[in-house]
py3Dmol code that shows the C-alpha trace and the ligand (Angstrom):
import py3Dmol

protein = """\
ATOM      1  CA  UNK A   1     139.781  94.066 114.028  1.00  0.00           C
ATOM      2  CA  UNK A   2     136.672  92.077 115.019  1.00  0.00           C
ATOM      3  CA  UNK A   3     135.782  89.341 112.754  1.00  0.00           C
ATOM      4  CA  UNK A   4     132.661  88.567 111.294  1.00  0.00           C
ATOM      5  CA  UNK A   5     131.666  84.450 111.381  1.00  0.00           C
ATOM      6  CA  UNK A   6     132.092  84.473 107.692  1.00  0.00           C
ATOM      7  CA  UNK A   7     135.392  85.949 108.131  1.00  0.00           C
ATOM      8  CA  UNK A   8     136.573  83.182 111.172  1.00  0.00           C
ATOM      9  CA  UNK A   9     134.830  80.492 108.818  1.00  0.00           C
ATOM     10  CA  UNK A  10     136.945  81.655 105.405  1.00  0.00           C
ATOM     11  CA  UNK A  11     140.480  82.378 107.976  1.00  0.00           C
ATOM     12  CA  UNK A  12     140.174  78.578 109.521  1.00  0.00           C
ATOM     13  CA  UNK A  13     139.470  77.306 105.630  1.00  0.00           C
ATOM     14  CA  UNK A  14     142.438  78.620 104.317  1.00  0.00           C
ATOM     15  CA  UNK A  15     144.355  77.289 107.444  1.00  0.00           C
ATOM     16  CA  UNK A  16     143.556  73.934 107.282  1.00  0.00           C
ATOM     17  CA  UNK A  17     143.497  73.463 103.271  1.00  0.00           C
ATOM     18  CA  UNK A  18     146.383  75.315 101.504  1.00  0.00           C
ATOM     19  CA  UNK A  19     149.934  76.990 102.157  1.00  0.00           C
ATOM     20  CA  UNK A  20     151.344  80.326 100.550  1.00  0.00           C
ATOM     21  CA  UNK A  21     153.535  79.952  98.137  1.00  0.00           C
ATOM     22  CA  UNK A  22     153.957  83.033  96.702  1.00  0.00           C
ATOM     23  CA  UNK A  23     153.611  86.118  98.496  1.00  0.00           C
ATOM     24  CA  UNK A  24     154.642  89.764  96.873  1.00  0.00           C
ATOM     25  CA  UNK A  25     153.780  93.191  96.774  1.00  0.00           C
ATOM     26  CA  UNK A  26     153.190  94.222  93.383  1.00  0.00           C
ATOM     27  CA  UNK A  27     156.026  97.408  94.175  1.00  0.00           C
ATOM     28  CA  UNK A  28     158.992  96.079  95.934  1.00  0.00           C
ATOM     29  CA  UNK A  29     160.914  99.125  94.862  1.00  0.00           C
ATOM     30  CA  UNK A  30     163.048  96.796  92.420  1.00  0.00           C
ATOM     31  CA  UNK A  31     162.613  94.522  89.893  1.00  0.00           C
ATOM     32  CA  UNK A  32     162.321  91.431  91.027  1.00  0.00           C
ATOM     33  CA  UNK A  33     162.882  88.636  88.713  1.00  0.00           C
ATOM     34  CA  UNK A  34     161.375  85.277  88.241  1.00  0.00           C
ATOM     35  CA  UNK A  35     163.145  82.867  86.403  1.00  0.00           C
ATOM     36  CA  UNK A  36     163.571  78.978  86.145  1.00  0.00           C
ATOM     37  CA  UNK A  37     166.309  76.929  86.312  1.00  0.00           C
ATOM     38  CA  UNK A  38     168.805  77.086  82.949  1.00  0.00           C
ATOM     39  CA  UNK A  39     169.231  74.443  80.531  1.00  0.00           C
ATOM     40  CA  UNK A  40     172.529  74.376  78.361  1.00  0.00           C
ATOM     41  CA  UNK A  41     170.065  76.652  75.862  1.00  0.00           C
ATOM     42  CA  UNK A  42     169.767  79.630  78.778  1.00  0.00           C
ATOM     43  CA  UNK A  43     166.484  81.048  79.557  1.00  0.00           C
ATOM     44  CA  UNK A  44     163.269  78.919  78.410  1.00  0.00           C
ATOM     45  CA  UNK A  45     159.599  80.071  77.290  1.00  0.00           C
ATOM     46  CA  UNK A  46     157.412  78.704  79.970  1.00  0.00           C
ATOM     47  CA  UNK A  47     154.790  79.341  77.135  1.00  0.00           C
ATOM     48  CA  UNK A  48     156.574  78.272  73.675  1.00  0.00           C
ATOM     49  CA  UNK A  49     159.238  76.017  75.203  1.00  0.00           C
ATOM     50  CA  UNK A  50     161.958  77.326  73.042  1.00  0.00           C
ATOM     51  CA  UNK A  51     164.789  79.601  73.936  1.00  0.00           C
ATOM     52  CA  UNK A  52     167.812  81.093  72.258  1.00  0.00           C
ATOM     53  CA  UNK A  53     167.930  81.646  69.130  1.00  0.00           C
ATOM     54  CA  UNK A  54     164.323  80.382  68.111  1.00  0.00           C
ATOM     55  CA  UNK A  55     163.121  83.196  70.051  1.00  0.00           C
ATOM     56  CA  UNK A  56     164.152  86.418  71.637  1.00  0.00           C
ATOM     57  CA  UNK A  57     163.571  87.749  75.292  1.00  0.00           C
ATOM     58  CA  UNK A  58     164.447  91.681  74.816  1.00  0.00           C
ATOM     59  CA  UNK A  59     160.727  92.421  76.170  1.00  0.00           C
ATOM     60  CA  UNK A  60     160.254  93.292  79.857  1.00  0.00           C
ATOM     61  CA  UNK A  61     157.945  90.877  80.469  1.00  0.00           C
ATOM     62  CA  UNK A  62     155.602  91.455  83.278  1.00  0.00           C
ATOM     63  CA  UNK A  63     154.365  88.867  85.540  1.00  0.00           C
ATOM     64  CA  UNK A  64     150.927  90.756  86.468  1.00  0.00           C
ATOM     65  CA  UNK A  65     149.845  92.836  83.723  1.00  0.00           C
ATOM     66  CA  UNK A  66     151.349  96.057  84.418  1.00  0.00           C
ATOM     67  CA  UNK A  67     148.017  97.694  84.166  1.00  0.00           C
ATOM     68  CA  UNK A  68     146.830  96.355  87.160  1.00  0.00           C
ATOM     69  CA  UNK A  69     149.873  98.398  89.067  1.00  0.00           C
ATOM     70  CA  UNK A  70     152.653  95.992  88.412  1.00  0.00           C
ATOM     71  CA  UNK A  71     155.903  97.851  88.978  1.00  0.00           C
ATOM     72  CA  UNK A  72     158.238  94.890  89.937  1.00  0.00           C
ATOM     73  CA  UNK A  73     157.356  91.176  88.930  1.00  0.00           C
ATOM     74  CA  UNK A  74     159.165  90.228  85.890  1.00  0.00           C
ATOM     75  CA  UNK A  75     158.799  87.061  84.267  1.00  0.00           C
ATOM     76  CA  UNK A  76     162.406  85.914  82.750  1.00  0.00           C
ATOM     77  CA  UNK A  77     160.689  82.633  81.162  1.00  0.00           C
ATOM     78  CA  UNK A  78     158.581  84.340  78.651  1.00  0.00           C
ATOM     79  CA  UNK A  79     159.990  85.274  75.288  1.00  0.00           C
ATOM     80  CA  UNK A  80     159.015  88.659  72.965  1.00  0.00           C
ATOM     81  CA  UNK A  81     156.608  85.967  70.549  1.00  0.00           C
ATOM     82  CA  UNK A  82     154.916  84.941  73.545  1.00  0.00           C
ATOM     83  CA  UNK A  83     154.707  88.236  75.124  1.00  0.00           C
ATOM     84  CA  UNK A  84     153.105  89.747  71.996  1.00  0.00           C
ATOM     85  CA  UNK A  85     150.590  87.016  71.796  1.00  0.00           C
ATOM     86  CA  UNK A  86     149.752  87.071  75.505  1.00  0.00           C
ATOM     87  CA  UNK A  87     149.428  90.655  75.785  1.00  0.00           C
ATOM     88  CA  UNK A  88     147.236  90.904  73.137  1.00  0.00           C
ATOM     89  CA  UNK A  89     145.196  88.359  72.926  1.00  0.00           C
ATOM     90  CA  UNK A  90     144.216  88.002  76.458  1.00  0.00           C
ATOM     91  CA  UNK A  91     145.017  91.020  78.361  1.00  0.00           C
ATOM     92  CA  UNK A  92     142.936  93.888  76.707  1.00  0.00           C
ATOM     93  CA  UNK A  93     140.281  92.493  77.692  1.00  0.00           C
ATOM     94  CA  UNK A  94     140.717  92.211  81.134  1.00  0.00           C
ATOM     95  CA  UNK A  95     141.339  96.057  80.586  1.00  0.00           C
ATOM     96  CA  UNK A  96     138.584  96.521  79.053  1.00  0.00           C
ATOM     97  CA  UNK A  97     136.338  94.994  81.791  1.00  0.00           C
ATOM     98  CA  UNK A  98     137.355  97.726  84.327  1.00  0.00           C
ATOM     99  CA  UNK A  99     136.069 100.285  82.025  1.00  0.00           C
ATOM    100  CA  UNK A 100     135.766 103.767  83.519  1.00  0.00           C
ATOM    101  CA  UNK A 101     137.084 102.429  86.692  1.00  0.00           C
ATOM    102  CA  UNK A 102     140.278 102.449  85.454  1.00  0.00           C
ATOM    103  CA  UNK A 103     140.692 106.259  84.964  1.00  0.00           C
ATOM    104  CA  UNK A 104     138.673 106.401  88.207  1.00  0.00           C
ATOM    105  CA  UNK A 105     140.511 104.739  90.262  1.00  0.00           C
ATOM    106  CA  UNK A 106     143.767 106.027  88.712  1.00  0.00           C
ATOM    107  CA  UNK A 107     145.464 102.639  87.210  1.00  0.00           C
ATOM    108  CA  UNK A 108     148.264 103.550  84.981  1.00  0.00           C
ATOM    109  CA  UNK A 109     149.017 101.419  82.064  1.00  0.00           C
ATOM    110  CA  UNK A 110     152.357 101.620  79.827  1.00  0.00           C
ATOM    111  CA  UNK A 111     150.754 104.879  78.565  1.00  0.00           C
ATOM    112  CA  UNK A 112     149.671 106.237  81.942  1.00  0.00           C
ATOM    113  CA  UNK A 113     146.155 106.276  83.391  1.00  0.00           C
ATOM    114  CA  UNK A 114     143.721 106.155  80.114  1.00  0.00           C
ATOM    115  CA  UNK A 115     141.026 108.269  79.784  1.00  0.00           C
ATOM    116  CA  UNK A 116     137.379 106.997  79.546  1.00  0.00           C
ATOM    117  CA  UNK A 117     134.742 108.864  77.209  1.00  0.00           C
ATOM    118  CA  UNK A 118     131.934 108.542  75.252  1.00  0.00           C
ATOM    119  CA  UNK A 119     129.244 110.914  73.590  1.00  0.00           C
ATOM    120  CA  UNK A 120     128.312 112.008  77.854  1.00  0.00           C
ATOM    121  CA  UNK A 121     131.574 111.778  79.844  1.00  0.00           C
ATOM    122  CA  UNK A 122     135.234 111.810  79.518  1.00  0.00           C
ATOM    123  CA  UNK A 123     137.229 110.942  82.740  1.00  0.00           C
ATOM    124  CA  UNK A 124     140.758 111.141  82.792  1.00  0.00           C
ATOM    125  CA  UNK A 125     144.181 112.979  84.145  1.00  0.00           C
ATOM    126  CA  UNK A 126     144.155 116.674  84.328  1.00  0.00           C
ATOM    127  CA  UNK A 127     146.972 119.150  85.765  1.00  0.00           C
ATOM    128  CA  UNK A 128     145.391 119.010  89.131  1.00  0.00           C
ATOM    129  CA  UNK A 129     144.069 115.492  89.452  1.00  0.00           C
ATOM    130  CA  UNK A 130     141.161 113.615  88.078  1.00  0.00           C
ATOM    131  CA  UNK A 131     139.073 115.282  85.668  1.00  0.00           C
ATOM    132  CA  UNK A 132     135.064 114.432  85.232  1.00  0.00           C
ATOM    133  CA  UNK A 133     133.548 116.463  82.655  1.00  0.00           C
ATOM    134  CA  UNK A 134     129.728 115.077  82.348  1.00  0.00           C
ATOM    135  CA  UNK A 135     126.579 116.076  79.765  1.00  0.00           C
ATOM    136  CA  UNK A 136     123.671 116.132  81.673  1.00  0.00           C
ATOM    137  CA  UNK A 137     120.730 118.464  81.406  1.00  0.00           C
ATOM    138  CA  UNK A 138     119.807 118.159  85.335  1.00  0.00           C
ATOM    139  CA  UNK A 139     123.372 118.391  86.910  1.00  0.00           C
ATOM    140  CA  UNK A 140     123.018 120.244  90.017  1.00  0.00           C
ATOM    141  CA  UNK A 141     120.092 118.339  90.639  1.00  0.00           C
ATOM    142  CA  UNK A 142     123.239 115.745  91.941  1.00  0.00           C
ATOM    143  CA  UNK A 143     124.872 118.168  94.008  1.00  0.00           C
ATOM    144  CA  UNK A 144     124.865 119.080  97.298  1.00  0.00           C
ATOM    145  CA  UNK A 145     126.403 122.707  97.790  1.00  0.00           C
ATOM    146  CA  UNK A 146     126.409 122.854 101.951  1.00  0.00           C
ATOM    147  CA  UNK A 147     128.558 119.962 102.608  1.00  0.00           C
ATOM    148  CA  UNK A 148     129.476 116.738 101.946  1.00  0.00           C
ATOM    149  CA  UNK A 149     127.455 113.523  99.776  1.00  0.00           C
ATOM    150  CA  UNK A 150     127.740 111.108  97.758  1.00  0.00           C
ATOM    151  CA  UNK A 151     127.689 111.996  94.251  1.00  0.00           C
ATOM    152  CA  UNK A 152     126.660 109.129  92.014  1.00  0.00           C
ATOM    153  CA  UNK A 153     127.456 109.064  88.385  1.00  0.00           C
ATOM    154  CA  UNK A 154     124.123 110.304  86.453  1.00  0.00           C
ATOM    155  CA  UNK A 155     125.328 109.138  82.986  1.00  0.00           C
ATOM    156  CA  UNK A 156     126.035 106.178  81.790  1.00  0.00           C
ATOM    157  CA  UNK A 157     129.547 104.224  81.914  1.00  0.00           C
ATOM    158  CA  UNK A 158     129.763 101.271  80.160  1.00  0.00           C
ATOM    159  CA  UNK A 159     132.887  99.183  79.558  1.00  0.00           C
ATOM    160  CA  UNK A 160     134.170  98.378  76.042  1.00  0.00           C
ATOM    161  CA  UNK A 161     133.118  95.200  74.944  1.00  0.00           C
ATOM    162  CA  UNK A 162     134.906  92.686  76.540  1.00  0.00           C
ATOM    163  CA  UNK A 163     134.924  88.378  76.065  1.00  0.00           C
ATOM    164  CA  UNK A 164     135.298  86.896  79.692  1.00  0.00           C
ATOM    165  CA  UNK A 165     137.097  83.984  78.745  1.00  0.00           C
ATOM    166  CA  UNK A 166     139.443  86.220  77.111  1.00  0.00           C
ATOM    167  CA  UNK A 167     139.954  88.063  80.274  1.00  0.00           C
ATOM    168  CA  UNK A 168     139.954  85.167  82.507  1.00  0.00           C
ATOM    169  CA  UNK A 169     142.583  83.884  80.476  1.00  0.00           C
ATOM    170  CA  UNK A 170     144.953  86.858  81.111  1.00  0.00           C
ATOM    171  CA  UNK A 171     144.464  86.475  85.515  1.00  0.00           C
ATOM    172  CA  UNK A 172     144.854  82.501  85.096  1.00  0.00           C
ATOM    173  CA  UNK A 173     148.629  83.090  82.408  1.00  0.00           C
ATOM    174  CA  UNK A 174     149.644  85.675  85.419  1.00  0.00           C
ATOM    175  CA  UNK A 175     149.165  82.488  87.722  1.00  0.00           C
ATOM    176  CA  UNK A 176     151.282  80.303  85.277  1.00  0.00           C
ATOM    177  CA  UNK A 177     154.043  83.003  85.334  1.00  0.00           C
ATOM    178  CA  UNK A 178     153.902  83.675  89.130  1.00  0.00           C
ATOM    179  CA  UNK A 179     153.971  79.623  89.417  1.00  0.00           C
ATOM    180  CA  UNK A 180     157.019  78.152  91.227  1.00  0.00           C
ATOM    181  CA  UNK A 181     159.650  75.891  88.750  1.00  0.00           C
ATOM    182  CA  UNK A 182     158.353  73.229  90.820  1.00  0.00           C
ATOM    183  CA  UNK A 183     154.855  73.536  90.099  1.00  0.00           C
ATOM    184  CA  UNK A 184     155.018  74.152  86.745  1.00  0.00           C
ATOM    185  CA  UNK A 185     153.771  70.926  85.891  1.00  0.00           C
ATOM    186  CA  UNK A 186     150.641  71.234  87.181  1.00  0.00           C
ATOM    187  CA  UNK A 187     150.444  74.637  85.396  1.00  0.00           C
ATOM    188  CA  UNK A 188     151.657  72.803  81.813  1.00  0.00           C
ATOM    189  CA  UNK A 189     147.618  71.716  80.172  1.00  0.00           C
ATOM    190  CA  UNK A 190     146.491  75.703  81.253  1.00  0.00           C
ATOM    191  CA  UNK A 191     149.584  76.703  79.513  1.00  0.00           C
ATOM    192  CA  UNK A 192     148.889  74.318  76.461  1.00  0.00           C
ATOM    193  CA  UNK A 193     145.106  75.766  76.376  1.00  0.00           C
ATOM    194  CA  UNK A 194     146.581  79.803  76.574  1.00  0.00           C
ATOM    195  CA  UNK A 195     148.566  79.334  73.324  1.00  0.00           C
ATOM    196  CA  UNK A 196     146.111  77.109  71.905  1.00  0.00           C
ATOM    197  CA  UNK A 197     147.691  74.000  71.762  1.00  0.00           C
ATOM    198  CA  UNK A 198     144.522  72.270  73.651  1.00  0.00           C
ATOM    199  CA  UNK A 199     141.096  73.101  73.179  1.00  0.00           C
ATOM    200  CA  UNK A 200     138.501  73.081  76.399  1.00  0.00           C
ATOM    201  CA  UNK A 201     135.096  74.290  76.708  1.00  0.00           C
ATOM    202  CA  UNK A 202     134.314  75.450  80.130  1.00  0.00           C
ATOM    203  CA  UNK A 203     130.555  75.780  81.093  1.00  0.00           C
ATOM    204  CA  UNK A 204     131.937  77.809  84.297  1.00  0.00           C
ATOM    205  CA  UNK A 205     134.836  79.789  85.286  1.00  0.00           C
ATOM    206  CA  UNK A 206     134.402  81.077  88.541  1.00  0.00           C
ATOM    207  CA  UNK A 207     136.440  84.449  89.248  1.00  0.00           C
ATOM    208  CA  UNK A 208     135.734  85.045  92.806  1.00  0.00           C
ATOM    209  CA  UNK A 209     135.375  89.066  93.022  1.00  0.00           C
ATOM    210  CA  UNK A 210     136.090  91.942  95.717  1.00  0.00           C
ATOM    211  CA  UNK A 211     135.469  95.439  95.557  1.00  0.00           C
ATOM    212  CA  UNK A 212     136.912  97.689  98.379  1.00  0.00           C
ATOM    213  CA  UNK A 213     135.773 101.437  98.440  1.00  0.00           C
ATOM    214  CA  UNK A 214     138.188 104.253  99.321  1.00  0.00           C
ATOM    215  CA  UNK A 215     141.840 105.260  98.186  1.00  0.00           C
ATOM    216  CA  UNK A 216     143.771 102.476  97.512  1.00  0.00           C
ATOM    217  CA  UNK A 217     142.976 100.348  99.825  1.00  0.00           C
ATOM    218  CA  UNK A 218     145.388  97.722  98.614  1.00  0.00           C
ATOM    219  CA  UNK A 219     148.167  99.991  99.096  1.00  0.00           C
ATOM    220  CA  UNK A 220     150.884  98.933  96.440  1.00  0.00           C
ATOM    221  CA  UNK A 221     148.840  95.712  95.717  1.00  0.00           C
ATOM    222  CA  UNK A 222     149.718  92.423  96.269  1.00  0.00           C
ATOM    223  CA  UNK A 223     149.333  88.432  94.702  1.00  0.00           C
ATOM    224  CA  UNK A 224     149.462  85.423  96.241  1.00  0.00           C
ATOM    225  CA  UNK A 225     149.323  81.912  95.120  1.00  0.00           C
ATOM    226  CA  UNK A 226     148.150  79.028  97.331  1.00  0.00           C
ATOM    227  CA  UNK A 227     148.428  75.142  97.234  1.00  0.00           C
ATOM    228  CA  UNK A 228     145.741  72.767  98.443  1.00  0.00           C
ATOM    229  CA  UNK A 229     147.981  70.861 101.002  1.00  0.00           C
ATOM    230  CA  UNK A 230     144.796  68.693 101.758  1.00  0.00           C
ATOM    231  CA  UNK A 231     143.697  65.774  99.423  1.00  0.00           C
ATOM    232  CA  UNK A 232     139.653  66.991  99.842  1.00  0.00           C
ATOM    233  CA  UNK A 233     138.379  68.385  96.505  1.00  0.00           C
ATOM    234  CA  UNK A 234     139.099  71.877  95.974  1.00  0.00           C
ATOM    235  CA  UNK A 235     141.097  73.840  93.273  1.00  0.00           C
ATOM    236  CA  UNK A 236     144.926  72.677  94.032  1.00  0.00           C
ATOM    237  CA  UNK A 237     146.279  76.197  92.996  1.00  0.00           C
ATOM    238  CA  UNK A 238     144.552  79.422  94.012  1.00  0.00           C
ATOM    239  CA  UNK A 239     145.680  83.229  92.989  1.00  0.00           C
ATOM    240  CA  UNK A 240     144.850  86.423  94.376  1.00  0.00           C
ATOM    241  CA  UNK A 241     145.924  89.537  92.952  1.00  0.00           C
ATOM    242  CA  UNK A 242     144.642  92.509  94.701  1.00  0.00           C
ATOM    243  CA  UNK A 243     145.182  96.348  93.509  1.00  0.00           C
ATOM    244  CA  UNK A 244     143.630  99.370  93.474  1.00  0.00           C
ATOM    245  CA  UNK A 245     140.202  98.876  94.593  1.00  0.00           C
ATOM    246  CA  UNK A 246     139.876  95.474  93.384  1.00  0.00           C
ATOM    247  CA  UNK A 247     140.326  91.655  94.283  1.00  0.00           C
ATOM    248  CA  UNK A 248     140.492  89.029  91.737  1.00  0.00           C
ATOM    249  CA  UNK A 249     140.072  85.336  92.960  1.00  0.00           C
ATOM    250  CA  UNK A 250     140.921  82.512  90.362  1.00  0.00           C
ATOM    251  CA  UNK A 251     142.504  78.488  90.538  1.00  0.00           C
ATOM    252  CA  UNK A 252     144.195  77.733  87.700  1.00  0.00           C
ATOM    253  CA  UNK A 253     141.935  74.962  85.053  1.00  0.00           C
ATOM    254  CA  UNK A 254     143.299  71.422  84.825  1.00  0.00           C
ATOM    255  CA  UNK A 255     146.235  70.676  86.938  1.00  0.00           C
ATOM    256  CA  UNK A 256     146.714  67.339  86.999  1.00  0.00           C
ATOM    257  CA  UNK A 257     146.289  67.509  90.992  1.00  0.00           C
ATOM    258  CA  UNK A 258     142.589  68.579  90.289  1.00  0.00           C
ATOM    259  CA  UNK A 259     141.844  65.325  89.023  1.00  0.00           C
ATOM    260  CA  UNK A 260     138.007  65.206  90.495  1.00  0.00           C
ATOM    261  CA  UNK A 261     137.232  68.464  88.724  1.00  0.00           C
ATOM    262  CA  UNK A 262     137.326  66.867  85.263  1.00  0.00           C
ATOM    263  CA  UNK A 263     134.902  64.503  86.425  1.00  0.00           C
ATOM    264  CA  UNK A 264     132.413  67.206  86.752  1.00  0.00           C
ATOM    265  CA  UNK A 265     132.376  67.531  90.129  1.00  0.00           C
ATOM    266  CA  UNK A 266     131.956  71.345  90.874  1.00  0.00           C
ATOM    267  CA  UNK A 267     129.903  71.757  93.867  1.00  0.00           C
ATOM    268  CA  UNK A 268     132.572  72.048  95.941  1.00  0.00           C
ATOM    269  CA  UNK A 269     133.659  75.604  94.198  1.00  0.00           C
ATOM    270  CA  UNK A 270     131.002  77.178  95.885  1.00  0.00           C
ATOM    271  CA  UNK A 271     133.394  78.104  98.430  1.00  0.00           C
ATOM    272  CA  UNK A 272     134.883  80.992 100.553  1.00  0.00           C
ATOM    273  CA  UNK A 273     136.410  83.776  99.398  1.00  0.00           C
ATOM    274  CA  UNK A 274     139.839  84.510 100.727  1.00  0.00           C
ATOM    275  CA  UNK A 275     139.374  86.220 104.233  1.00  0.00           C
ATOM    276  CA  UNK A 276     139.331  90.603 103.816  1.00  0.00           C
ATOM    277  CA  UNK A 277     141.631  92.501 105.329  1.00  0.00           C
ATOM    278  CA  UNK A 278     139.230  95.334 106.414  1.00  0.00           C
ATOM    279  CA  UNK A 279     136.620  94.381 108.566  1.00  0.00           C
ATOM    280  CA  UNK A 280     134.841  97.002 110.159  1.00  0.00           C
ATOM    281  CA  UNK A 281     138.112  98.529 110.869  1.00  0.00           C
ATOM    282  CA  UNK A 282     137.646 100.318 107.016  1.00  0.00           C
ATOM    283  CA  UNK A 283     136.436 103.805 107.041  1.00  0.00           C
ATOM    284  CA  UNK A 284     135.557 104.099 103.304  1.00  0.00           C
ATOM    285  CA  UNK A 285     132.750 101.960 103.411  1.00  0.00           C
ATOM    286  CA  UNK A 286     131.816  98.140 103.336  1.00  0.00           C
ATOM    287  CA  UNK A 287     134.119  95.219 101.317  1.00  0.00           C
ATOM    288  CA  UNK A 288     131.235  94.103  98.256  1.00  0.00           C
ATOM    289  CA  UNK A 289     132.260  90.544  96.966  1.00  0.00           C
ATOM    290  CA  UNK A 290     130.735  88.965  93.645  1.00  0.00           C
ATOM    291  CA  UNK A 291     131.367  86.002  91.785  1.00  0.00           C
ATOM    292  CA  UNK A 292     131.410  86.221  88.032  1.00  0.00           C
ATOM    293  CA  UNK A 293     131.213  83.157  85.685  1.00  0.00           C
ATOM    294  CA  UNK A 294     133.824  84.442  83.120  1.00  0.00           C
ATOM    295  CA  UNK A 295     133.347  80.958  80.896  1.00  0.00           C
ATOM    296  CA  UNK A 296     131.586  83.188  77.775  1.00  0.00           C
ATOM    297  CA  UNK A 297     133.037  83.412  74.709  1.00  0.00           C
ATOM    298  CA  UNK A 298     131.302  85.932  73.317  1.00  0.00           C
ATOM    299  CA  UNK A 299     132.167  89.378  74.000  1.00  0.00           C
ATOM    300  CA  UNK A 300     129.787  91.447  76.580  1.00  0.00           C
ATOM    301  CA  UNK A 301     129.666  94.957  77.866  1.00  0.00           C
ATOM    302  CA  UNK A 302     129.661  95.647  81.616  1.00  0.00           C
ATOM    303  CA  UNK A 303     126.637  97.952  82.523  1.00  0.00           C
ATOM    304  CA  UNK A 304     128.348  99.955  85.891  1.00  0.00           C
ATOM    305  CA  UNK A 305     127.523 102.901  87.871  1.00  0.00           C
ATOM    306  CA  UNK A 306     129.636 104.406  90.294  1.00  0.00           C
ATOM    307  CA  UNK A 307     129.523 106.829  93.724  1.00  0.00           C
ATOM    308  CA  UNK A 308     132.095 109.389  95.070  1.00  0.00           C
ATOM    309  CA  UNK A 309     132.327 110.271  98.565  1.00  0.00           C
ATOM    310  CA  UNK A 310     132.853 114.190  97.947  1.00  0.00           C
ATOM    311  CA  UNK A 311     133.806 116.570 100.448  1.00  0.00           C
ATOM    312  CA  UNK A 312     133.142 119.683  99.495  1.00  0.00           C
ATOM    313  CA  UNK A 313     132.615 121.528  95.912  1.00  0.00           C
ATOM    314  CA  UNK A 314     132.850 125.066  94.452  1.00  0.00           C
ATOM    315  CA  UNK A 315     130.584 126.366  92.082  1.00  0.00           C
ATOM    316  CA  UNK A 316     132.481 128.143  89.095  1.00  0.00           C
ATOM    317  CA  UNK A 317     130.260 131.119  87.652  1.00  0.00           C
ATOM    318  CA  UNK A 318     130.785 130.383  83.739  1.00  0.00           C
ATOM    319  CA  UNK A 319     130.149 133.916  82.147  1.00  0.00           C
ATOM    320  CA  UNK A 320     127.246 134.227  79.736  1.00  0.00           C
ATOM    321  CA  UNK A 321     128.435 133.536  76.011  1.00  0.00           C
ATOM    322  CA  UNK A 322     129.002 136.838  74.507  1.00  0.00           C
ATOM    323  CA  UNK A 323     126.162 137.848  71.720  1.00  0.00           C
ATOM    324  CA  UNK A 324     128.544 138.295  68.858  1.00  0.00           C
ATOM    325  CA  UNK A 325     126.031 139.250  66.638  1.00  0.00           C
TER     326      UNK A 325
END
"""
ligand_1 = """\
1
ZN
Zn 157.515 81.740 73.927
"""
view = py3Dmol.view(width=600, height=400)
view.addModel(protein, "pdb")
view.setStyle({"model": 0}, {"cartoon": {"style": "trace"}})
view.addModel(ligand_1, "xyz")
view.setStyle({"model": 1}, {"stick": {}})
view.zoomTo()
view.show()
């Protein structure tokens, strides 16, 4: 794979500033279970700080939402409350920022992949595969009968409403459950500000974004957490969680190591992205990477459109309705 500059630039950042230290598929066949170190009361909340009996751990709690193709990370240190809370407050909307692209690009949830409509499309599972049924006066106008194109979505395909903050909240609590026993510490004031212990305003929270085209190009998917091993001024924890067709880039807010960022220093976050894996090597089509500020509060709907590569199509001759009259 050749590398672009960029590419070299981001490889020998991430070299020379932080370590891995966590590296997992997202399917490793088998649970695998995260858990800290017992006290005499058994398992502990990372979130709550209680254990047995305040609070119960029946729920299987997953580390990375499962929505976003977690099969196998299990977090032992969060209880059913916490869970609950968690789930709901921050999580949907994450899922709702995907939108149609979660039917699209086939992310099951607890209840499978969901289907997307409105008033003009409904995308979701069928017996055969993926199922597109679109409104549209000028359909064929988008089709090419002789071979293949791109077929870009003529309707519209907006997300739910979604609140950012909300969303960024559920990637950064998947960082404080991924989070090595021995780092926890630094993870403890994000923790206090997910179950609203501690109150922050953020006028920025940078979620550094990658979209890869093609069929799952991520394969299983994969997260990874890095440390700053440098003392320079950048974010001392990093996480990447990669599935599907996506790439979500995020530090986790006020560990203690991160010191100069409460002093409203933030230039230096205008950094690299982690390096991609594709190159030019990629058949499906160019790596697009975005930063979002996910800081707002308020809740916003994601205007998208999206392309298909097709291959071929077959035009089915719908009979005339019958005049019943
Ligand atoms: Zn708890």
């Amino acid at each position: 794979m050749t590398l672009s500059k960029t590419q070299l630039e981001a490889v020998a950042f991430y070299d020379q500033h932080y370590q891995v230290i966590f590296d997992s598929s997202l399917n490793e066949g088998r649970p695998v279970k995260l858990s800290d170190p017992e006290d005499e009361k058994g398992r502990i909340c990372r979130f709550c700080g209680l254990g047995k009996p305040e609070v119960t751990f029946k729920n299987v709690a997953h580390a990375v939402p499962e929505f976003l193709a977690n099969k196998s990370l299990v977090s032992m240190n969060e209880c059913d409350t916490c869970n609950e809370f968690l789930a709901h407050k921050y999580e949907d909307d994450l899922a709702k920022w995907f939108g149609p692209m979660r039917s699209v690009s086939q992310m099951k949830g607890k209840k499978g992949v969901p289907t997307y409509k409105n008033e003009n499309v409904r995308i979701g599972m069928g017996s055969k595969g993926l199922e597109i049924g679109i409104v549209t006066e000028d359909l064929e106008s988008h089709l090419k009968f002789d071979g293949p194109f791109t077929f870009t979505m003529p309707v519209a395909t907006p997300s739910q409403p979604f609140v950012p903050i909300n969303a960024a909240k559920a990637l950064i609590k998947t960082a404080c459950s991924l989070c090595p026993p021995e780092l926890l510490n630094e993870c403890k004031p994000a923790i206090d500000w997910l179950m609203e212990r501690a109150l922050a305003n953020m006028s920025m929270f940078p979620v550094l974004f990658a979209f890869t085209p093609g069929p799952m190009p991520y394969g299983d998917g994969k997260v990874l957490l890095l440390k700053r091993k440098s003392h320079d001024e950048y974010p001392f924890i990093w996480c990447i969680i990669a599935t599907a067709n996506y790439r979500f880039q995020f530090f986790v807010p006020f560990c203690p190591s991160d010191a100069w960022m409460m002093k409203g220093k933030s230039a230096q976050l205008n950094m690299h992205h982690f390096p991609d894996v594709f190159g030019d090597k990629w058949p499906h089509g160019k790596t697009c990477f975005g930063n979002f500020d996910w800081s707002g509060k308020e809740p916003i709907v994601k205007e998208q459109s999206f392309s298909f590569h097709v291959e071929s199509i077959k035009k089915n001759e719908i009979p005339p309705a019958s005049n019943s009259k």
